[in-house]
C-alpha positions as CSV (number, residue, x, y, z in Angstrom):
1,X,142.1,156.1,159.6
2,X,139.9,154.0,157.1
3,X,137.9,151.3,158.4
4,X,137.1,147.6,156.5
5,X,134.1,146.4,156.4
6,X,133.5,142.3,155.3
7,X,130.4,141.3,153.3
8,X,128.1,139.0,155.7
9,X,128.3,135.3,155.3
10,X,125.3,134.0,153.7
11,X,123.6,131.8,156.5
12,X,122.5,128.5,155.9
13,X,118.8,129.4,154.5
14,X,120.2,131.3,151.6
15,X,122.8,128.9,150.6
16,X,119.8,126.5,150.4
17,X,117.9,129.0,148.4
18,X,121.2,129.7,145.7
19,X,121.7,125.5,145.3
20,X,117.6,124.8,145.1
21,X,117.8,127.6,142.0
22,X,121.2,126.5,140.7
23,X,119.2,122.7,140.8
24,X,116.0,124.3,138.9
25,X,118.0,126.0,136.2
26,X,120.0,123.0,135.6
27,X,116.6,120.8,135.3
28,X,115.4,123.0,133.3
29,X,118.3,122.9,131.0
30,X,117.8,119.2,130.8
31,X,114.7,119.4,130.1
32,X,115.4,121.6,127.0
33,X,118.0,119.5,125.9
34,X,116.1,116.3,126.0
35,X,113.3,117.9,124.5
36,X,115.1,119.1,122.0
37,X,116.7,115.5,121.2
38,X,113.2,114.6,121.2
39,X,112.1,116.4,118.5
40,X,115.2,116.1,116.4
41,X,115.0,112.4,116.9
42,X,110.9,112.2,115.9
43,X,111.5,114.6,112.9
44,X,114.3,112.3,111.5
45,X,112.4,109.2,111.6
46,X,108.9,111.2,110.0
47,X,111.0,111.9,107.1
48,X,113.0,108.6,107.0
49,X,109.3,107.2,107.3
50,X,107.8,109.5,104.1
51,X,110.8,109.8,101.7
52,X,109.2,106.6,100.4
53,X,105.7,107.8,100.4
54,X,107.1,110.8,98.2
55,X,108.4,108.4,95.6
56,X,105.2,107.0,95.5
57,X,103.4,110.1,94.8
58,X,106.4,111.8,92.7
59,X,106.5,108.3,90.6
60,X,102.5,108.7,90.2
61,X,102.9,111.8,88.2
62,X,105.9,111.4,86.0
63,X,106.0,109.8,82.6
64,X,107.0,106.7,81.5
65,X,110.1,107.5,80.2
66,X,111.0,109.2,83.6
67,X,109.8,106.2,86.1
68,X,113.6,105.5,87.2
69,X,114.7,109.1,87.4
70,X,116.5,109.4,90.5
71,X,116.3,113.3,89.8
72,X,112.4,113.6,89.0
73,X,111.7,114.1,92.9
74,X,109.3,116.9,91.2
75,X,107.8,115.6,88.1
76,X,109.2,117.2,85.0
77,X,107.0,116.8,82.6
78,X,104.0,116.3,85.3
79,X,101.6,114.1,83.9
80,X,98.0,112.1,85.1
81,X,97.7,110.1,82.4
82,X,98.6,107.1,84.6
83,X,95.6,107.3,87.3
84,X,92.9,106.8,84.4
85,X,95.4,104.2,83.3
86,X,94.8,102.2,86.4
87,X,91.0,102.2,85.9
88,X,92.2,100.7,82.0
89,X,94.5,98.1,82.7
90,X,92.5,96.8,85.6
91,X,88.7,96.4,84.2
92,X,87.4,94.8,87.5
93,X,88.9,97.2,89.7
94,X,85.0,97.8,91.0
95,X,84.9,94.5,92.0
96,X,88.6,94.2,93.9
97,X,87.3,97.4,95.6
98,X,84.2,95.6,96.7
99,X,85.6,92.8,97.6
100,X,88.3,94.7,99.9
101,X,86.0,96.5,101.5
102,X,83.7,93.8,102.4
103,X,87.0,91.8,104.1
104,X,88.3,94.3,105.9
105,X,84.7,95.7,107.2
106,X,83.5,92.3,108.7
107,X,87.0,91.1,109.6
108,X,87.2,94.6,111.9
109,X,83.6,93.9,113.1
110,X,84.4,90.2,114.1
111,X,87.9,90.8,115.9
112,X,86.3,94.2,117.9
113,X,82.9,92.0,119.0
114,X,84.8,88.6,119.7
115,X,88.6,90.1,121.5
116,X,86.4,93.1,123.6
117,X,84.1,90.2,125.2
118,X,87.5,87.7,125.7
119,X,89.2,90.7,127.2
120,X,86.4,91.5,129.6
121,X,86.1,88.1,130.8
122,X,90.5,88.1,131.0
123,X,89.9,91.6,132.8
124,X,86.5,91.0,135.3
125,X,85.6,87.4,135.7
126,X,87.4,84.7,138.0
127,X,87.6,81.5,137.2
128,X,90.4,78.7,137.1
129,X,92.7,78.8,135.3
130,X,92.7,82.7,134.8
131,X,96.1,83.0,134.8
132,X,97.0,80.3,132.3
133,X,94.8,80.9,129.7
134,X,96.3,84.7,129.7
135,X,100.1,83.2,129.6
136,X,99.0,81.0,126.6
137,X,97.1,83.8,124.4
138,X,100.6,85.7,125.3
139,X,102.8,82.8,123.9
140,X,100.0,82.9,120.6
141,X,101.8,86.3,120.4
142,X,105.2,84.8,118.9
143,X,104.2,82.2,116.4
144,X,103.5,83.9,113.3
145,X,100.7,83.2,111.0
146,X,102.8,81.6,107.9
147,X,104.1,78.5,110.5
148,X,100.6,77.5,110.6
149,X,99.4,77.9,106.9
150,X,99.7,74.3,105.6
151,X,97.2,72.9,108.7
152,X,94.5,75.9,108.0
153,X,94.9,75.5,104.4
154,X,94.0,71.5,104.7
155,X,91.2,72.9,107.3
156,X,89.4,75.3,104.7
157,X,90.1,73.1,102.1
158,X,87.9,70.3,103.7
159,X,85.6,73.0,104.7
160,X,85.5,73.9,100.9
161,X,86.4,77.5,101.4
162,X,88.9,77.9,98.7
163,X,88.4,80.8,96.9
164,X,85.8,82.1,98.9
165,X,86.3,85.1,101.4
166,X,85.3,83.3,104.5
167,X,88.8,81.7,105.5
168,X,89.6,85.5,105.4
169,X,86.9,86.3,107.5
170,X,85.7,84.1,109.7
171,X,88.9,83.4,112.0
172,X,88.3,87.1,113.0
173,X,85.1,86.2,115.0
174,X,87.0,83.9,116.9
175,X,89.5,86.4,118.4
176,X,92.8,87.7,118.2
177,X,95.6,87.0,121.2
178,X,96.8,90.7,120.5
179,X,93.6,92.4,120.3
180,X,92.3,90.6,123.9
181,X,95.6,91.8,125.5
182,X,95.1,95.2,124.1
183,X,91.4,95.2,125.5
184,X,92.0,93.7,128.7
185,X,94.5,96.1,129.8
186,X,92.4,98.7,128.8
187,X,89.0,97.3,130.9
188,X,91.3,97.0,134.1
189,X,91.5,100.4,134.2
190,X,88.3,101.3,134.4
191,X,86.6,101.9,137.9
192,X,85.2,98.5,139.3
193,X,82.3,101.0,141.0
194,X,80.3,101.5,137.3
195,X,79.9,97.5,137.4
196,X,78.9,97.4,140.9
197,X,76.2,99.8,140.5
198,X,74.9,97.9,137.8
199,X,75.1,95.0,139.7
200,X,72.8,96.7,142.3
201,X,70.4,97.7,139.8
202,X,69.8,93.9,138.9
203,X,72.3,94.1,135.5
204,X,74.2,91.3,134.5
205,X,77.1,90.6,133.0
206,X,75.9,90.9,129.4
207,X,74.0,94.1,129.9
208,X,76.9,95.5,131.8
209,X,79.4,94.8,129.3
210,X,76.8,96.8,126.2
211,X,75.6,99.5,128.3
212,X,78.5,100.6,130.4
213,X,81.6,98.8,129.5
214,X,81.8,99.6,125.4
215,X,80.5,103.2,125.7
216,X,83.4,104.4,128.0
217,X,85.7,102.2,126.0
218,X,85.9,104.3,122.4
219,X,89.3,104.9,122.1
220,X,90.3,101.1,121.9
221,X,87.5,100.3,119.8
222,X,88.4,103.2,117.8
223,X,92.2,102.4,117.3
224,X,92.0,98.6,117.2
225,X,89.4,99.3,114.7
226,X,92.0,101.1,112.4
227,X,94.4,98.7,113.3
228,X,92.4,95.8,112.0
229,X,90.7,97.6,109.3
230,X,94.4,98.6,107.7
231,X,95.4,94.9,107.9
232,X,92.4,93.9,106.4
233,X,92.9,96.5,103.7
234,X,96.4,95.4,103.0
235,X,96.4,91.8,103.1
236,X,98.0,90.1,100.7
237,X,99.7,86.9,102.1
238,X,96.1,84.9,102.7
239,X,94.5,86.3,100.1
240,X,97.4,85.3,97.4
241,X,96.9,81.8,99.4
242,X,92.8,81.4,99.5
243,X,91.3,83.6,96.8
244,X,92.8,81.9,93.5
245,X,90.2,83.5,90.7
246,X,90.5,86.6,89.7
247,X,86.6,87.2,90.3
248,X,87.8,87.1,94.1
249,X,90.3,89.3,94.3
250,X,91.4,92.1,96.3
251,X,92.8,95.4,95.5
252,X,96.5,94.0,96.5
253,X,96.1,91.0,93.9
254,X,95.0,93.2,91.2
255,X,98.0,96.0,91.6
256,X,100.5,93.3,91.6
257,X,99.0,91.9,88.5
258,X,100.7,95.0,86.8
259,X,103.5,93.4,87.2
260,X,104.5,91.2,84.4
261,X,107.6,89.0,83.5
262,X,109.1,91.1,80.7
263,X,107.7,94.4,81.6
264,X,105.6,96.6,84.4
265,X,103.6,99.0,84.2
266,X,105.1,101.4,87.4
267,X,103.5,104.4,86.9
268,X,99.9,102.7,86.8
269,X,101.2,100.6,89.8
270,X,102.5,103.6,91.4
271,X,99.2,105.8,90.8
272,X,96.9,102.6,92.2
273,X,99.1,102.5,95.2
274,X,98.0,106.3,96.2
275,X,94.4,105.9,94.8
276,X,94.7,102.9,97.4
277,X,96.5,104.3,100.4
278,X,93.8,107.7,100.3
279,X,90.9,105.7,102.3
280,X,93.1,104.9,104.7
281,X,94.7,108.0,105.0
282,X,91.0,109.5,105.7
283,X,90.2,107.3,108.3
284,X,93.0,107.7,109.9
285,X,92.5,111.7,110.1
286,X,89.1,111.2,111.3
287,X,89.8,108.8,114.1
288,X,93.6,109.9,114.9
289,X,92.5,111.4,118.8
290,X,90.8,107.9,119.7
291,X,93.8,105.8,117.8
292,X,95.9,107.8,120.5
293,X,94.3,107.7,123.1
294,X,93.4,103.9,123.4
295,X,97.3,103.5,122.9
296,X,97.7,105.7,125.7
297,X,95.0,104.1,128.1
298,X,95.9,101.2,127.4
299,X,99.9,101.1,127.6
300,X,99.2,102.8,131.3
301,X,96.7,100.3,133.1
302,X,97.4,97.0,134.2
């Protein structure tokens, strides 16, 4: 006479148990598969974004004869004869490279000093009209800067800044509707309690905004810094529009001088655009974890 035995019925607490594991293992298997997407996605665009880089670079070193090669991804013959080339078909590169420098250094000095104290006072201080002044530095945001040329044009011209860097550099001391939204959002999230200490202490506004407020703030100073420095850097449009002798130049103007009705000198153009593009590409390794960072803080506040 055999006897049958049934399995027990899992109770209630164990069905719960089986569908919270089932629920892990299938978030977890989204989370893999977006992950994965992720990366696929980010590695696509990297090299969508330096395929063009490399034809720079791999244009740099071939010859002459080779420039148009679609096949000369690796140089073949390799040749550097057209970086000392630069340095011969442009005489007064020293002085493009001065000048350059000494836009995009005050320009990045003059937007950090004048949008972090117009952001502060959008972030901390009340006053009327608060609100409106923010909504109209926001609408600033959509009218780009060639719709407005002809009237600052007239402007320098009576002014008598033609050809002289200041129409370049003064504007940035006067603010930027970007940069002030970028710093305000960032101040807003900092602790209201660091200013109200201060305040206790006898500090005002002034002395709160150098001693506490920029010190804690480096990673927007850091990557609107970069920001500005690389548009400073690689400005053409004004300076092709204000700086008309060759004596003012920038390193933009005197690469695209190269370029010639009849012929061009690529490879020399090519080899200035990397000799041009290595500053920046220093800076940016030495500030990338601030640059990052303020991006960060600042997309997350406010």
């Amino acid at each position: 006479m055999s006897v049958q035995t049934t399995a027990p019925r899992p109770n209630a607490r164990e069905r719960e148990g089986s569908n919270r594991d089932r629920s892990i293992g299938l978030y977890q298997l989204r989370r893999r598969i977006g992950a994965t997407l992720y990366y696929v996605i980010v590695t696509a665009l990297a090299i969508i974004y330096l395929i063009p880089l490399g034809w720079v670079l791999s244009t740099s070193f071939r010859t002459s004869a080779n420039v148009f090669d679609p096949t000369q991804w690796i140089p073949h013959p390799f040749t550097v004869a057209h970086y000392p080339g630069v340095f011969q078909d442009l005489p007064n590169l020293g002085t493009y490279f001065f000048n350059t420098v000494r836009i995009a250094v005050l320009t990045t000095a003059g937007q950090l000093l004048s949008c972090s104290m117009a952001g502060y006072a959008l972030a901390r201080l009340r006053f009327p009209g608060r609100g409106v002044v923010f909504f109209i530095l926001l609408l600033t945001l959509m009218v780009p800067g060639q719709v407005t040329i002809i009237p600052v044009y007239v402007l320098f011209r009576t002014l008598g800044w033609i050809n002289t860097p200041l129409p370049m550099i003064v504007p940035a001391f006067f603010g930027n509707a970007f940069a002030t939204f970028f710093f305000r959002q960032f101040f807003m999230g900092i602790p209201r309690e660091l200013e109200e200490a201060a305040f206790l202490d006898g500090a005002s506004r002034w002395r709160i905004y150098r001693s506490i407020i920029v010190p804690v703030s480096k990673p927007p100073f850091m990557a609107l810094g970069l920001i500005t420095f690389v548009n400073g850097w690689n400005s053409y449009f004004n300076a092709a529009v204000f700086l008309q002798t060759e004596n003012q130049w920038i390193l933009t103007q005197g690469l695209l001088s190269l370029i010639g009705q009849y012929a061009s000198q690529w490879g020399e153009i090519m080899a200035g655009v990397v000799l041009m593009s290595l500053p920046i590409f220093v800076l940016y390794l030495v500030v990338q974890r601030h640059f990052v960072q303020g991006f960060t803080f600042a997309g997350i506040t406010g």
